[in-house]
N, C-alpha and C positions, 0 to 999 in steps of 0.2 A: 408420418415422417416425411419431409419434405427434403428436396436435393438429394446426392450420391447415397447408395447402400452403404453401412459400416463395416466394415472389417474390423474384429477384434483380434488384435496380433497376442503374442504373448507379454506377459508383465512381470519386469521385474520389480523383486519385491528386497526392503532390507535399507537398510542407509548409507549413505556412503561412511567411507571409518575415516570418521574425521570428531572431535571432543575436544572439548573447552574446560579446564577448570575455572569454578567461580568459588565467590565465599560465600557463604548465607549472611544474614544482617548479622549483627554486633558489631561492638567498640574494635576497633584497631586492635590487633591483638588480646583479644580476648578469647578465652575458651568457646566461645558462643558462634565464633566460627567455625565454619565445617565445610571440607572440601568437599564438592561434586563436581562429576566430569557431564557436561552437558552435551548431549547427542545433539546431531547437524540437525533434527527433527524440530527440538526445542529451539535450536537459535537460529533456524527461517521460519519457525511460530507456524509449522505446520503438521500435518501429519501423512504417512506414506501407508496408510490401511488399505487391503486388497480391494479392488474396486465393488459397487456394490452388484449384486443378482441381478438386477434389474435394469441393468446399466441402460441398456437400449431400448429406455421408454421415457415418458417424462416422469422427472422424479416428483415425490409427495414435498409439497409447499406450506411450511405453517408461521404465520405472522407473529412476530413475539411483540407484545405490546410494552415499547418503549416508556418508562419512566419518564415521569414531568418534567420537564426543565425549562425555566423562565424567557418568555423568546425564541425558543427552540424553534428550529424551522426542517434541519437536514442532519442527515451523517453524511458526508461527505468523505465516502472510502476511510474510513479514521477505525478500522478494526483493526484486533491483534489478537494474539494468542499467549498465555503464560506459562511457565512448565506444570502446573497440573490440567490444564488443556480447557481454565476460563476462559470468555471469550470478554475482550475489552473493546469499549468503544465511544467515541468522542462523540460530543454531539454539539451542532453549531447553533448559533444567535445568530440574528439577523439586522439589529438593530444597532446603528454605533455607541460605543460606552457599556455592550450588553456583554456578556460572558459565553464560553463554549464550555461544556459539563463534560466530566469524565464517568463510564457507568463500566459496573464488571458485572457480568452476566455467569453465572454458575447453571452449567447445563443439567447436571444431576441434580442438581436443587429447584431446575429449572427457577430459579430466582434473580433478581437484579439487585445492585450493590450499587448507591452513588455515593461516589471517591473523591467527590469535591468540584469545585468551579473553577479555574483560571486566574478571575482576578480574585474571586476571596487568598488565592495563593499568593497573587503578587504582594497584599496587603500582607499574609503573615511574613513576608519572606520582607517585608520594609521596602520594595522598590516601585510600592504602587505609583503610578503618576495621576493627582487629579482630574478627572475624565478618561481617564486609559480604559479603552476597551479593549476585548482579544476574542472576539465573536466565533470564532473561526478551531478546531482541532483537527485539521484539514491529512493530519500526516496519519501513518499506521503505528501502531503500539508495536514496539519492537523488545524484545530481550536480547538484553548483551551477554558477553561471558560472566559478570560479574553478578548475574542472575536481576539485575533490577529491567525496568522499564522504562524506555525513550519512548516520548514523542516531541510533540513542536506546538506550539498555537503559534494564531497570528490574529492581524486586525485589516482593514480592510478601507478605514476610514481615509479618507481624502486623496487615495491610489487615483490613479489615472488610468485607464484602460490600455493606451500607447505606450503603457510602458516609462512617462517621462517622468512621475509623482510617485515616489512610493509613499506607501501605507504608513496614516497619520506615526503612529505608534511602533510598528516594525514588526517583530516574532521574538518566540523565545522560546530559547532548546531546555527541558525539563527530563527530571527522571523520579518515581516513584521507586519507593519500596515494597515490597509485596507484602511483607511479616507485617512491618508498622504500618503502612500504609502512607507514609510520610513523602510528600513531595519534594524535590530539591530543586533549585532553579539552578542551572548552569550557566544561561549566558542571554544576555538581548543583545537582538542584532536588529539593526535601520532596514533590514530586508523583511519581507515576507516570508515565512518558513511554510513552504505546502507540500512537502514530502519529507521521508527519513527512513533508512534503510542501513544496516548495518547486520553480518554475520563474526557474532566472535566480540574484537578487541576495540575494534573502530564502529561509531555512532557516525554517520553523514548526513547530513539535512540539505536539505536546499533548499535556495533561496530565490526569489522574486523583487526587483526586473536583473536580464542579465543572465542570469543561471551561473547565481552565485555556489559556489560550495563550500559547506562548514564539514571539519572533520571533528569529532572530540575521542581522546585517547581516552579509556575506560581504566588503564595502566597507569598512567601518569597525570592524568586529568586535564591535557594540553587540547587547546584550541587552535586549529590553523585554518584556512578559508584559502579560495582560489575563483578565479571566476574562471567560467568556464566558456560563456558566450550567449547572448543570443539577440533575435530581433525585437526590436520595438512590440511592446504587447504580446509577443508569444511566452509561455511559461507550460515547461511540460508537468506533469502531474504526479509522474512518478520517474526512479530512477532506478538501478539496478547495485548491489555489492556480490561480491563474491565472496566464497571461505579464506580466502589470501588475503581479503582487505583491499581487494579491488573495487573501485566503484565505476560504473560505466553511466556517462552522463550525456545527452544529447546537447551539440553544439550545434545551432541555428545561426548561418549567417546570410549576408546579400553575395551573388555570385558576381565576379566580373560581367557577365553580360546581365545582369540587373536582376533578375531569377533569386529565388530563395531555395536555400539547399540545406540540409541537416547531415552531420555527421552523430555517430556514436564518438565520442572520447573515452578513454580507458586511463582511468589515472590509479598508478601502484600505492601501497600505503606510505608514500611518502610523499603525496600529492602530486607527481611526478608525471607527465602523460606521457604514456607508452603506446598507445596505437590510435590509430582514427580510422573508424569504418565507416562509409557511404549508406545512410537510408534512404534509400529509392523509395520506400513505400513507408512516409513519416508523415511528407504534410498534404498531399490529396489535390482536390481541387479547392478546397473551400479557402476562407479568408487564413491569413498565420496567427492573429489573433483569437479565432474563433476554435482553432488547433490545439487537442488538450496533451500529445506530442506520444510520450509514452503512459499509456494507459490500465492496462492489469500486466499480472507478472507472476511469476510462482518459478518456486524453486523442486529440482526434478531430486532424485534419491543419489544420482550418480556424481551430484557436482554442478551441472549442467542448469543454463536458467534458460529462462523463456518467458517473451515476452510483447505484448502487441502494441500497435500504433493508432491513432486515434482512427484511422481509415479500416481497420482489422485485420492489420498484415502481422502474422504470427512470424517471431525472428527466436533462435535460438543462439544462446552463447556457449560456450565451449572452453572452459579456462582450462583445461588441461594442460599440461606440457611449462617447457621451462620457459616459454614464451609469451609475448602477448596471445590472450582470447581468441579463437574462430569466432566471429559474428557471421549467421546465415540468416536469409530468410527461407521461410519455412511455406509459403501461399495464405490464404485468405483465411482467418481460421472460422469464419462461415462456409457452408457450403457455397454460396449463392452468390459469394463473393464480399464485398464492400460490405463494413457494416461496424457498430461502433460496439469495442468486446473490452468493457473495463473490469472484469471478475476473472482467473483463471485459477482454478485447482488442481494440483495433481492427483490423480488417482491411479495408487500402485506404487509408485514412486519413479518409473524413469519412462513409461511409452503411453500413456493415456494423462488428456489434457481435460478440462470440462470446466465450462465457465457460460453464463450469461452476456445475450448479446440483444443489440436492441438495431432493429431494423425499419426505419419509419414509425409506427406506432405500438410494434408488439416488440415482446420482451422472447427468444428465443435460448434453449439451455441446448451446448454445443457441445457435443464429443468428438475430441480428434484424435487422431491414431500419429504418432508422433514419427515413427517410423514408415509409413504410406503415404500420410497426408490425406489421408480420407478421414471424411466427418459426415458426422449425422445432427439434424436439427429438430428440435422439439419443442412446442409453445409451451411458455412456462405458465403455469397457473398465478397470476397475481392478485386472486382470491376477490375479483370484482372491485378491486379498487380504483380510483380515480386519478389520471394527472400523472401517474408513477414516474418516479426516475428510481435506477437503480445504479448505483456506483460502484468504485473498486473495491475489492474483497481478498485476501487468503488462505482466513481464517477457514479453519477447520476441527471443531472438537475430536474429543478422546473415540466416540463412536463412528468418528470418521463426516458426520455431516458439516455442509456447508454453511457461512452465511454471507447472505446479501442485503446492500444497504442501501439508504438514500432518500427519498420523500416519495408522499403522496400527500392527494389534495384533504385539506383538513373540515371540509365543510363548509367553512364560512369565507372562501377567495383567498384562502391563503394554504401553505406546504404544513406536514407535520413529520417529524421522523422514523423512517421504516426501516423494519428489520423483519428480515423471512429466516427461517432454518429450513434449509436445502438437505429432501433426505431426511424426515419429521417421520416414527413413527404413524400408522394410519390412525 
């Protein structure tokens, strides 16, 4: 173990009392609906299971071998979780005109499910365009109240880096059914769609260049959109909602004295902005384009989110009260300081943190004590692979393990898509 000793405080355990009704599939008014009240568990697609024995060691690391998919290159933080505790996950193309796959993974069956392609959807759904590619399912699978599934694709073609050309083709906000398996397309937008996030009533996506924001009402089926801000070529990676239907979105602008500066914005469910907090510790030293803004995230048991910055400054929010959010930051959430932390899990539900972090060449699995600010750091095992990247994640099965995504080297000069289960059985 490297940097500070850990202190294991106490955990609490439980969910916060918060419940959603949704309806299961069937026709509008049919028998075939049936209410269930969905735990805050199910609709941050997470789980709050007592942390494991072993906490303070490195955990057991097993590669799940990713299903075929034409072009495939990456997962690109594109997991979720469903209420029987599958784990879902997008998987990207590389090629323009090429497709991004959607795969459901059954951890008790230890088996994979593919759910289809992108554009074969665009084509049943009649909105194909001639050459339309959507390489890209860049967002997380989310569950709404209404028990289905969001996420986003997107495409990448003829984008400009600066931020001045969006993306040949643009994105498009989608929702599955679990029962039929049927996908429904809601909406093309001329933006890039690379995150989506939603607790509850409201679906939010965001968009690229600009930090556009899409709302969609799962109630009423209404679309509304806001920009939010930013600079030239920056696009953060993820964003944050709350149980209220708040979504907290980073505003990247130029300062009067020429400086580039980042706030948090906090917009209520009426797209409305209620507060603006200062991150000090969002964009680093490096270039703003090369800034991937806010980057893992995870939701605590009590309410509370938390979430890091591409530099690995751990911030927590606080929506309690009849006011706007507390936004803190929290320190480095490496011991050793700086470092880039796009995975985080809760374990226990509101004082212990754990999530992969990559510090120059190795891949390090972090626990931090939420209440201390002490952490301990431990090299992850990435089973002799090659090239690795490992991306955003919150996913967590019914036994509580983790997963981790992203690529390694495929042999032949090129990426293949990776997925580890954090927390494997020996």
């Amino acid at each position: 173990m490297r940097g500070r000793q850990f202190a294991v405080g106490a955990v609490l355990l439980g969910t916060i009392g918060i419940g959603i009704l949704f309806w299961s599939e069937g026709p509008v008014g049919s028998s075939q609906q049936a209410a269930r009240l969905l735990s805050y568990e199910e609709l941050t697609g997470t789980t709050f299971l007592p942390p494991p024995k072993d906490l303070l060691r490195t955990p057991r690391v097993r590669e799940l071998e990713v299903p075929h998919a034409p072009d495939a290159t990456s997962i690109w933080g594109a997991t979720g979780r469903d209420v029987r505790g599958h784990i879902w996950v997008g998987v990207s193309a590389r090629s323009p005109g090429m497709s991004a796959y959607l795969f459901e993974y059954d951890p008790d069956a230890d088996r994979w499910h593919d759910r289809g392609a992108v554009v074969d959807q665009l084509k049943t759904a009649g909105i194909y365009r001639v050459g339309e590619g959507q390489i890209k399912i860049h967002s997380k699978i989310i569950a709404a109240e209404d028990g289905l599934l969001y996420f986003a694709s997107t495409d990448e073609e003829g984008e400009s880096a600066n931020g001045a050309v969006l993306p040949r083709w643009g994105g498009h906000l989608w929702r599955l059914h679990p029962d039929s398996l049927r996908w429904e397309h809601l909406s093309a937008v001329p933006e890039g769609l690379v995150a989506i996030n939603g607790v509850g009533r409201y679906v939010y996506a965001l968009g690229y260049w600009n930090h556009v924001l899409y709302q969609f009402d799962t109630s009423t089926q209404a679309i509304r959109r806001t920009v939010v801000g930013s600079v030239a070529g920056h696009v953060s990676r993820n964003f944050l909602v709350d149980a209220r239907g708040h979504a907290y979105v980073p505003r990247v602008s130029t300062k009067p004295d020429g400086n580039v500066g980042a706030q948090l914005i906090e917009y209520d469910a009426d797209l409305q902005p209620v507060a603006a907090t200062p991150l000090d510790f969002y964009l680093g030293r490096g270039s703003v384009e090369a800034n991937h803004g806010v980057v893992g995230l995870a939701y605590l048991s009590d309410g509370r989110l938390v979430f890091t910055t591409h530099v690995g400054q751990l911030y927590v929010i606080d929506p309690h009260g009849s006011g706007p959010a507390v936004v803190a930051p929290l320190g480095s959430f490496h011991p050793e300081g700086e470092a880039y932390a796009p995975s985080l899990f809760s374990l226990g539900g509101s004082s212990l943190i754990a999530g992969v972090v990559q510090r120059r060449n190795q891949f390090d699995w972090v626990v931090f004590e939420l209440s201390t600010g002490i952490a301990a750091a431990y090299p992850l095992d990435t089973k002799g692979l090659e090239k690795v990247l490992l991306y955003g994640s919150i996913s967590r099965d019914n036994l509580g393990r983790a997963y981790l995504v992203g690529w390694a080297s495929n042999g032949a000069g090129g990426q293949r898509p990776l997925a580890l289960q954090i927390g494997a059985a020996p």
